[in-house]
C-alpha positions in Angstrom: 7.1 -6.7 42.5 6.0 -5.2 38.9 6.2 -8.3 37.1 7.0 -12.0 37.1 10.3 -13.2 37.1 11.9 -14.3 33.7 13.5 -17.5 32.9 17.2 -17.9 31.8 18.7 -17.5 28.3 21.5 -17.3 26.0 22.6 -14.1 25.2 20.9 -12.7 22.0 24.0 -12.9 19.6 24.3 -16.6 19.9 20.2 -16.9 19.1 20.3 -18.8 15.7 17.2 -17.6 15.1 17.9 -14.2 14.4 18.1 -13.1 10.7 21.8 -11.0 10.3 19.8 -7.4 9.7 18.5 -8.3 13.2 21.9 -8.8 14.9 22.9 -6.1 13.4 20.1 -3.6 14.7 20.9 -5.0 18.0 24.4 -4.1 18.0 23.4 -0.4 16.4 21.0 -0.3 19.5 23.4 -1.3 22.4 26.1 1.0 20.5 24.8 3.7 22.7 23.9 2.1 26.2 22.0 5.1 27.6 19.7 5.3 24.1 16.3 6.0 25.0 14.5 6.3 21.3 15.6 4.0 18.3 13.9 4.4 14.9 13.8 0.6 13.4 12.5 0.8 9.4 12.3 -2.4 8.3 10.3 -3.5 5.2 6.9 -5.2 6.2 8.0 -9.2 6.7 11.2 -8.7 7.8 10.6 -9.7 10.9 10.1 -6.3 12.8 8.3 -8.0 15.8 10.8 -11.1 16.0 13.7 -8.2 16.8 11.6 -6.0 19.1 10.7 -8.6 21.1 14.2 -10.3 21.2 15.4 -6.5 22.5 13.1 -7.0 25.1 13.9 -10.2 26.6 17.5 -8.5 26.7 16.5 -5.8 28.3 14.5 -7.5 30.7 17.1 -10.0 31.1 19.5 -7.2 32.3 17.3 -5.3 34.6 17.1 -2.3 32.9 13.2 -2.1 32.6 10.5 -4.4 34.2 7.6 -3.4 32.2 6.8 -3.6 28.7 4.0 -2.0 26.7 3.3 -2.1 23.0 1.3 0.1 21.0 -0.5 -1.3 17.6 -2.5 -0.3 15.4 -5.2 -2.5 15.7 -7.4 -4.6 18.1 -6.2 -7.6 15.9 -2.3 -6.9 16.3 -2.8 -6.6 19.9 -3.2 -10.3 20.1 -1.0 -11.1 17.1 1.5 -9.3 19.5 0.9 -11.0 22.8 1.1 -14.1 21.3 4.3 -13.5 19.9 5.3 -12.7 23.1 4.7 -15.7 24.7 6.8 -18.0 22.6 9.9 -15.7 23.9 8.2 -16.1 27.3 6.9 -12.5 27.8 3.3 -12.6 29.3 1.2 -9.1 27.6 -2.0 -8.5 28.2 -3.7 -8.0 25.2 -7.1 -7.2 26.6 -6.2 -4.5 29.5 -8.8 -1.8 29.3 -8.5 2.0 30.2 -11.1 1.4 33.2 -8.1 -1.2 34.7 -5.5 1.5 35.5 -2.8 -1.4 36.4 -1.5 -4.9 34.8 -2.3 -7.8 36.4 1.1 -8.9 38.2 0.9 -11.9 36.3 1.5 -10.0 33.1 5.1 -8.3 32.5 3.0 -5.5 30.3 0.0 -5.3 28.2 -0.5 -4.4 24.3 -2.6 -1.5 23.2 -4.2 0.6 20.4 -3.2 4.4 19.4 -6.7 4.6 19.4 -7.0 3.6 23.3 -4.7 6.1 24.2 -5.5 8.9 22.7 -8.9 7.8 24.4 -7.5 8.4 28.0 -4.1 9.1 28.1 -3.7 9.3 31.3 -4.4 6.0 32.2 -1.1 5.0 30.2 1.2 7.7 31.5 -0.1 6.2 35.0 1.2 2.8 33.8 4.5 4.3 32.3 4.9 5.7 35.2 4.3 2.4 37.3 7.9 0.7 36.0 11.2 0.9 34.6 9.1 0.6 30.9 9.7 -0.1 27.4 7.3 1.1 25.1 7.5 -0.5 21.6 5.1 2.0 19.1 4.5 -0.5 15.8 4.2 1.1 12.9 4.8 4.4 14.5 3.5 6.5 11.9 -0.3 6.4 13.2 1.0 8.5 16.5 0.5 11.4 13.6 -2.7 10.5 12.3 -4.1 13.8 14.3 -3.3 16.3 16.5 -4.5 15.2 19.5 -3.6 11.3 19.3 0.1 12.9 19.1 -0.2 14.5 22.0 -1.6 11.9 23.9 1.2 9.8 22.6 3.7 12.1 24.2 1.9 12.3 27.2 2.0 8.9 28.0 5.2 7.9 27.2 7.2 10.7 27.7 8.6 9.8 30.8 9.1 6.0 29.3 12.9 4.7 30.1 13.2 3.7 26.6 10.8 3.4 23.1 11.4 1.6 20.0 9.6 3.0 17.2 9.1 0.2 14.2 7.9 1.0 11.0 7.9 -0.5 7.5 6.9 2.9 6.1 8.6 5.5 7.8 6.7 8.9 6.0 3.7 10.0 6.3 1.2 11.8 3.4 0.9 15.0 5.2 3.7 17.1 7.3 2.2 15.5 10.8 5.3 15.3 12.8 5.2 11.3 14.4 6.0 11.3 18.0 9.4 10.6 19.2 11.0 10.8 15.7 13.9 13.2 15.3 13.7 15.6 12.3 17.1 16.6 10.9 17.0 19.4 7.6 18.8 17.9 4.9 20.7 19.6 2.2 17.8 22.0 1.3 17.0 22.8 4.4 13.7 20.5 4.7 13.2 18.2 8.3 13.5 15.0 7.3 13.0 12.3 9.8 15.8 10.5 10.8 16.3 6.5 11.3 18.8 4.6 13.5 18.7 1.5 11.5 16.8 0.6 8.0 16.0 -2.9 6.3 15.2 -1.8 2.6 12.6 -4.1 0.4 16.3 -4.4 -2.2 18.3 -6.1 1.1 15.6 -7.9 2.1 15.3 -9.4 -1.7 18.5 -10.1 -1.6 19.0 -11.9 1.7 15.6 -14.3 0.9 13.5 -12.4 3.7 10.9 -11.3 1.3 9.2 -12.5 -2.1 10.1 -11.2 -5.1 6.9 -9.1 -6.2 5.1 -9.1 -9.7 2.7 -6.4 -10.5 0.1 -8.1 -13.5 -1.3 -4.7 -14.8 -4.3 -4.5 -16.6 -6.3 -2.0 -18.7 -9.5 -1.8 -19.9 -12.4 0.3 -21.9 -14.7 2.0 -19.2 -17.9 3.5 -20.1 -20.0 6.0 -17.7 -22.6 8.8 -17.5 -22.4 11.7 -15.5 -25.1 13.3 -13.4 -25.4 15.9 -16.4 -26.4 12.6 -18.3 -23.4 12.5 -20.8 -21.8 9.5 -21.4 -17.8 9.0 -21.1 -15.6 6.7 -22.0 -12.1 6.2 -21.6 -9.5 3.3 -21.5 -7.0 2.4 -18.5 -3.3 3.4 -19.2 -3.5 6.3 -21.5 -2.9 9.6 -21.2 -6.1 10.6 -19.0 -7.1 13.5 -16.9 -7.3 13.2 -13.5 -10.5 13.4 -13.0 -11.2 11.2 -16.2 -8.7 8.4 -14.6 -10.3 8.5 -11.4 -13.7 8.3 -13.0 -12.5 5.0 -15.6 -10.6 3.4 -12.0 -13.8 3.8 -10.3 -15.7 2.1 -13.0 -13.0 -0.7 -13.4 -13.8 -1.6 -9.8 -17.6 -1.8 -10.4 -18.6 -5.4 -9.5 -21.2 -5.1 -11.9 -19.3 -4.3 -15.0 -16.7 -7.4 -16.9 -13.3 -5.8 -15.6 -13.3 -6.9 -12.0 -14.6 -11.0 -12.8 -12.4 -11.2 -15.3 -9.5 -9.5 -13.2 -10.7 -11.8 -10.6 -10.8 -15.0 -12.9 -7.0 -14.3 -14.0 -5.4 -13.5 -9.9 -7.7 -16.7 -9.4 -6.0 -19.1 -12.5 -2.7 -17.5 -11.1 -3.6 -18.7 -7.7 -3.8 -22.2 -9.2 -0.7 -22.1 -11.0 1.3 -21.2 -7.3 -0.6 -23.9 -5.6 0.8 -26.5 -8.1 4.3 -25.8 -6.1 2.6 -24.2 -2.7 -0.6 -26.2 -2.3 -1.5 -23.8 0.8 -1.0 -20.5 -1.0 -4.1 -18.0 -0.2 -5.0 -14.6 -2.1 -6.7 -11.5 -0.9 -8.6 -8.9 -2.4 -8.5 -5.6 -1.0 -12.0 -3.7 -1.3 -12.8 -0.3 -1.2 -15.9 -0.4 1.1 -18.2 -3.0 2.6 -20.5 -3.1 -0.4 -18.3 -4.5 -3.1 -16.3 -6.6 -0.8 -19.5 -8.6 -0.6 -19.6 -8.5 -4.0 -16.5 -9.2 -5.2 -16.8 -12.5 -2.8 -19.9 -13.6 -4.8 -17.8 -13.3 -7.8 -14.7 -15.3 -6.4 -17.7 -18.3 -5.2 -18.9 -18.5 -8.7 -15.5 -18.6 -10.4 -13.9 -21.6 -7.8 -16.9 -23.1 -6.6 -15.3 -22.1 -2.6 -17.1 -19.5 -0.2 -14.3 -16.4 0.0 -13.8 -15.4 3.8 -15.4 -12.1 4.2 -13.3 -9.4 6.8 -15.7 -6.2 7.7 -13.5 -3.4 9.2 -16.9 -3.5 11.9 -17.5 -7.2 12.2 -16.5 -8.3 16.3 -15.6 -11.6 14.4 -12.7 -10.1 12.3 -9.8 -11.0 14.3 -10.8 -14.7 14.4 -12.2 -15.0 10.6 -8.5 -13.5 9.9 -6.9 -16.3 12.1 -9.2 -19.0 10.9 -8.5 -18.1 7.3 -4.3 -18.1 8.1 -4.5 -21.3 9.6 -6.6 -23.1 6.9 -6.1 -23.7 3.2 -9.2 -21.4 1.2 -8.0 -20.1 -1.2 -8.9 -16.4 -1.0 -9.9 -13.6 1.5 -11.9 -10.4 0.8 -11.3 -7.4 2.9 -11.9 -3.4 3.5 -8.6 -1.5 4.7 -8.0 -4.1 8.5 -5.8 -6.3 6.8 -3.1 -3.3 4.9 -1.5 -3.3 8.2 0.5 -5.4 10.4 -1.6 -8.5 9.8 0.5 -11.8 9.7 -1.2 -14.2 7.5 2.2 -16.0 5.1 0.5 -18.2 3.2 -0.8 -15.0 1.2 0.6 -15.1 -2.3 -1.5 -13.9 -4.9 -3.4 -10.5 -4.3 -6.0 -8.3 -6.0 -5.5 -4.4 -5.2 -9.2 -3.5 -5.7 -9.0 -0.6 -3.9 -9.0 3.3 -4.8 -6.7 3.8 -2.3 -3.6 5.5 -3.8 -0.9 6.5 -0.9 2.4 5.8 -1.0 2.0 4.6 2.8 -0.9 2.2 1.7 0.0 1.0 -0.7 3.5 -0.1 0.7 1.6 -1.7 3.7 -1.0 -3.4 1.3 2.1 -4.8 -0.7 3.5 -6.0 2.3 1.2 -8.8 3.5 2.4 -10.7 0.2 5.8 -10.1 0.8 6.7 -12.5 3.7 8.7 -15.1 2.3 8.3 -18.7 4.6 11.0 -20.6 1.9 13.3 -19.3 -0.9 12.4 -19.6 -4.1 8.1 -18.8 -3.4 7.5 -15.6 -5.7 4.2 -13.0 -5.1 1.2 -11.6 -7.7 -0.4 -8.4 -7.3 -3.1 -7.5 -9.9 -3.6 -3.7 -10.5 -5.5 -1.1 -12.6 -3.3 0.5 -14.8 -3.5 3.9 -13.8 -0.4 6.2 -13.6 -0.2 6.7 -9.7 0.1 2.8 -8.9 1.9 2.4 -11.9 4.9 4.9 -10.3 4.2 3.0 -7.2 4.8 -0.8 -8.6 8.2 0.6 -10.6 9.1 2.4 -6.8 9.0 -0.7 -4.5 12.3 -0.8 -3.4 12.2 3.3 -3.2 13.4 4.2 0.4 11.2 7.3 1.6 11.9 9.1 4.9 9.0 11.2 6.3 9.7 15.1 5.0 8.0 18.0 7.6 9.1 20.6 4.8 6.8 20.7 1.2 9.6 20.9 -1.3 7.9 23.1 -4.4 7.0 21.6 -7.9 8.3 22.0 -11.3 6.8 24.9 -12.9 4.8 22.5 -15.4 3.7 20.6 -12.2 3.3 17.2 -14.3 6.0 15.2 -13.4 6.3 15.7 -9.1 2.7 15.3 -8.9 2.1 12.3 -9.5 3.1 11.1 -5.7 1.3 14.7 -4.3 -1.8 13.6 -6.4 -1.2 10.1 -4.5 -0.8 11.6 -1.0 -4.3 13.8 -1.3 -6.5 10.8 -3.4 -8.3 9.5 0.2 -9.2 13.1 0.8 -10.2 13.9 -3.0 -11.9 11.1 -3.2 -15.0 11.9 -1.1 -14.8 15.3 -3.0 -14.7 13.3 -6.4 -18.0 11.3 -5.5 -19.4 14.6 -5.0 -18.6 16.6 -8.0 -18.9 14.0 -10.4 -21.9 11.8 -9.6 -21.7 9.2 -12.0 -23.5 5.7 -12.9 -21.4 2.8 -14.4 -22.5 1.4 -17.5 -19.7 -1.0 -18.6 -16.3 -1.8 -18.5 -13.8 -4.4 -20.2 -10.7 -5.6 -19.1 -7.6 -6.9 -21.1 -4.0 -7.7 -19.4 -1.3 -4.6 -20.1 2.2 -5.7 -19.0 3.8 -7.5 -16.0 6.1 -4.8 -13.7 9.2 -6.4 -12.2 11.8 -5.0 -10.1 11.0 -1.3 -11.9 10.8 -2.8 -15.0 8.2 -3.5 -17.8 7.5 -7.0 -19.6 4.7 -8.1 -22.0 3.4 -4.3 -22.8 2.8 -5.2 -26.1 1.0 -8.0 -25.5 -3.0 -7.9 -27.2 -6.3 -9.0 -26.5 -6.8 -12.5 -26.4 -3.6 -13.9 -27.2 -1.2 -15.9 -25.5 0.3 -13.1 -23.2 -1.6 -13.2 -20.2 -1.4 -16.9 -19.5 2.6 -16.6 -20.3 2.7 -14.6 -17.2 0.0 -15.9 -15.1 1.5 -19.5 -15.7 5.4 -18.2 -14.2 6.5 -20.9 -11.7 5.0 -20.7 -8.0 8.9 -21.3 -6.8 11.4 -19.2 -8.2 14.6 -17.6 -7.0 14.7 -14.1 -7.0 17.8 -14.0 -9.3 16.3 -16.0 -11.9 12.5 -13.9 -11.8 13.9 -11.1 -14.5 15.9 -13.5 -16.4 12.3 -15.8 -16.9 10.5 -12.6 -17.7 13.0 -11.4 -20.5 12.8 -15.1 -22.2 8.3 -14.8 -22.0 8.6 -11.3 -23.5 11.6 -12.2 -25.9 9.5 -15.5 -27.1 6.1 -13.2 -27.3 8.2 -11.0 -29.7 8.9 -13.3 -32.1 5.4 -14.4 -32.4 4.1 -11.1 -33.1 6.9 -10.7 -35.5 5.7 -14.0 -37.5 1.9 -12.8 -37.1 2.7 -9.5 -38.6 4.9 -11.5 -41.7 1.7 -13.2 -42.5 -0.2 -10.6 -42.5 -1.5 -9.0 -45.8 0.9 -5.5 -46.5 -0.9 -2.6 -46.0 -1.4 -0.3 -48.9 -3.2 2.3 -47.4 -1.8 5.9 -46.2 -2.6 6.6 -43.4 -3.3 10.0 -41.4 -0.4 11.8 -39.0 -1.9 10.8 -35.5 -2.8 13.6 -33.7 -2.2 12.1 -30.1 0.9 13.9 -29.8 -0.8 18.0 -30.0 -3.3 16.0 -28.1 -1.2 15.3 -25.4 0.5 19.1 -25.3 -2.9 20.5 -25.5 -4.2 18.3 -22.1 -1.3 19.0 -20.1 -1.2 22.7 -21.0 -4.7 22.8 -20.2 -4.1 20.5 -16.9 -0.9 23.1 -15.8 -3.7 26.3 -16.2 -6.5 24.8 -14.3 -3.8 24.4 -11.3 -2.9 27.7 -11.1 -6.1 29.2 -11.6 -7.5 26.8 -9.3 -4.3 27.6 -6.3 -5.6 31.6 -6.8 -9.3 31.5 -6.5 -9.2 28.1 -4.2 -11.5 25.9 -6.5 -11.4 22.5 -7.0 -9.8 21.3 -10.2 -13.1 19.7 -11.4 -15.0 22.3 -10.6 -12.6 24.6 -13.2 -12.7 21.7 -15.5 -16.5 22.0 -15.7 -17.2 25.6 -16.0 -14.8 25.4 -18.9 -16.9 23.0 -20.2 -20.4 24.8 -19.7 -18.7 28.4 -21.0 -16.8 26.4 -24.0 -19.4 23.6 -25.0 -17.9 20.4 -25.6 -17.2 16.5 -23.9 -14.5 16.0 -20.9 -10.9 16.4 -21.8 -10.0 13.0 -22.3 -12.7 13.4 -25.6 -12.0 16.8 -26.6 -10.8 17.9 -29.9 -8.0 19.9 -30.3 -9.6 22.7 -31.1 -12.2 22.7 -28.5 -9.0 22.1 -26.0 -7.6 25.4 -27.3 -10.5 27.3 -26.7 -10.5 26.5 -22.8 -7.0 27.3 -23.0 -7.6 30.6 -24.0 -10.1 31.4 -21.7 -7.9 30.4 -18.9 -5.1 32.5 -19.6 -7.3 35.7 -20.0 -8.8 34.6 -16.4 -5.4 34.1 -14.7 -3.7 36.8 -16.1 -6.7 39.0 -15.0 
């Protein structure tokens, strides 16, 4: 005997507890009884686990495995899983190890991490091997993260009787092919990976199954010196270089400069306004590294008066600080990269994105642990730099990506389409960045910029210290989906008239004044931006390091301070070089 027995049930289309996207996967997944792979994207707190473990139990129920394994991505999730498990009366083990080899036979299968099989995969073909199995792979996409933990994916569950692949972000930011995905070319010819059944963020919306999602941006005058010993400065949501934007982002998130407290203070006055209608509501900030997570919980304990719970990617106490935090009613967490992914904490409503992170796939799974909705009507706040990439990112929520094998190539300016390819290289670049550009903080202010709402904009007009920000931060806690946009349009139509009144009173202005010149400005950066690309795809240098030998041969500050003139003159030299 593989596994214990099972107790009796009602067939899964009479379960009332089933949301209709997960009937209907069901039905799409018994449409073809001999299916042996089924691609489930489903955006994070839809209830992915709820219908892989309901397929299951009706699996199980009609003999056609005895053994169920589940793949996460986490040590955390393997528990989150088994304990899931257990309240549809599937006993996992969520501690097997690779020295065990076998279940115990009171378990009907155990839970593991990508990361333990690509460790020894033949421990888990032995175990696939052992039974009639079902292998559920959550959030699929990490079977791609390198060569060999693909391989070891395929080796283990190759000969599996049937896999579910979940995912709530079904691409990828490289051409890794995931495991047991099908890739199908599309019109042009490109492999594009194909899914059985997909649960968009816009349905989900729709049906109550997630929050409605409001982006607070804010901007902000950054101040730095290089390693040369010049000092920079730049502002937050104009038209910056790349390098320039990363350098201002980096300074934002400082904990020693004003933009991240005061940031911090205005997720934290939000957070108050939400508990007024949700009194357990929690917010999380999502840190870069180790250092300023520490930091950024000081902050949060001077502002509330409340110790922030602390979750270290390398802390053995993670899992249960996570738990503890879920089950309780602090107000805010602090964490590294653990809790992007997969972690089930619904009481989260109010988050910080603190992080330089800047994937498409990260930054939908960071999004998604403040998406779970628990009643209709509880709304979500996401506070962000404005900087260009999250900015696409916030006004492409409800985008539906597949995962694309096949590079299709840019525009010939290159401006617009790499915006997302700029997005899909920034964790690589950013170690680079570091490098190149050694830099030292030395201040940084923060004002609110505009509130981004189902791909739209509200509030971008709004100035320092006025009114603006706490029209927004003081939105309702509870509030339909439906009637979100239609609040935001009276806030920004109100905001207008007040400027309009502050402007009547104001003394007339007499005074001509100049043409700007941020228009020639603009031409001169991006023409400037389009020549360091190409000369940098021929010789194979970075784009900083082009940017700075234009500098040393041309004389002059960093693009984003450069004259017009000064621009033109590292144009020219460009275009001798790459038409030598």
């Amino acid at each position: 005997m593989l596994s214990p027995s099972f107790p009796q049930r009602a067939p899964w289309g009479t379960a009332d507890r089933l949301r209709a996207w997960q009937r209907e996967a069901l039905e799409e997944y018994f449409r073809i009884p001999e299916r042996r792979d089924f691609l489930v994207a489903a955006t994070p707190g839809a209830g992915k686990t709820t219908f892989a473990l309901t397929l299951a139990v009706e699996l199980l129920h009609t003999n056609e495995i005895d053994r169920v394994i589940v793949v996460a991505p986490t040590e955390h999730l393997k528990t989150q899983w088994a304990d899931a498990a257990a309240r549809v009366h599937i006993r996992l083990d969520p501690r097997f190890r690779n020295s065990h080899w076998a279940p115990s036979r009171q378990y009907h299968g155990v839970v593991v991490t990508y990361a333990q099989v690509a460790a020894k995969s033949s421990v888990h073909k032995h175990l696939t091997e052992g039974g009639r199995t079902l292998v559920i792979l959550d959030e699929v996409h990490h079977g791609g993260d390198a060569l060999s933990w693909g391989d070891a994916i395929r080796d283990a569950y190759g000969s599996a009787r049937r896999r579910l692949l979940l995912s709530g972000t079904p691409f990828r930011s490289d051409t890794a092919p995931i495991p047991f995905v099908d890739y199908l070319p599309d019109e042009s010819g490109a492999r594009i990976s194909s899914t059985d059944y997909a649960y968009g963020y816009g349905r989900a919306l729709q049906d109550g199954v997630v929050r409605p999602v409001l982006f607070h941006m804010y901007a902000g005058k950054m101040r730095w010196r290089t390693s040369a010993g010049d000092e920079l400065e730049a502002h937050l949501g104009q038209d910056n270089t790349k390098d320039v934007t990363s350098q201002a982002w980096r300074t934002a998130l400082d904990p020693e400069g004003e933009w991240m407290p005061a940031v911090l203070s205005a997720a934290d006055r939000r957070l108050t306004e939400v508990r007024q209608h949700v009194p357990d509501a929690g917010g999380l900030v999502l840190a870069t590294d180790q250092t300023v997570a520490r930091a950024y919980a000081k902050i949060l304990h001077s502002l509330t008066g409340q110790r922030a719970t602390v979750v270290l990617s390398d802390d053995a106490t993670a899992s249960e600080r996570i738990e503890k935090f879920s089950s309780s009613n602090d107000r805010w967490m602090v964490a590294v990269r653990m809790v992007s992914e997969g972690v089930d904490v619904p009481r989260l409503a109010v988050g910080v994105y603190a992080t330089s992170s800047s994937t498409p796939l990260f930054f939908a799974q960071a999004i998604g642990r403040f998406v779970r909705a628990r009643r209709r009507g509880e709304a979500a706040s996401v506070f962000l730099p404005n900087v260009p990439v999250l900015m696409k990112l916030a006004n492409e929520l409800e985008k539906q990506r597949d995962h694309a094998l096949d590079r299709q190539s840019k525009d010939e300016d290159g401006l617009e389409d790499s915006l997302l390819e700029s997005a899909n290289r920034e964790d690589e670049a950013s170690d680079a960045l570091t490098q190149e550009f050694s830099y030292q903080a030395i201040s940084s202010l923060a004002h609110f910029d505009r509130v981004v709402f189902d791909g739209k904009e509200f509030g971008q007009l709004a100035e320092p210290g006025t009114p603006e920000e706490e029209e927004f931060i003081g939105i309702p806690g509870l509030l339909e989906p439906e009637h979100v946009h239609e609040l935001l349009m009276q806030r920004q139509s109100r905001q207008s008239r007040l400027r309009e009144a502050r402007e009547a009173a104001a003394p007339a202005q007499t005074t001509t004044l100049p043409e700007p010149l941020h228009r020639t400005l603009r031409e001169q950066r991006q023409l400037l931006n389009s020549l360091v690309g190409v000369y940098a795809k021929q010789t194979g240098e970075p784009h900083g390091a082009v940017h700075a030998e234009l500098r040393r041969l041309c004389g002059g500050p960093a693009v984003a301070q450069a004259t017009v003139t000064q621009l033109q003159s590292r144009i020219d030299l460009l275009r001798r070089r790459v038409r030598a």
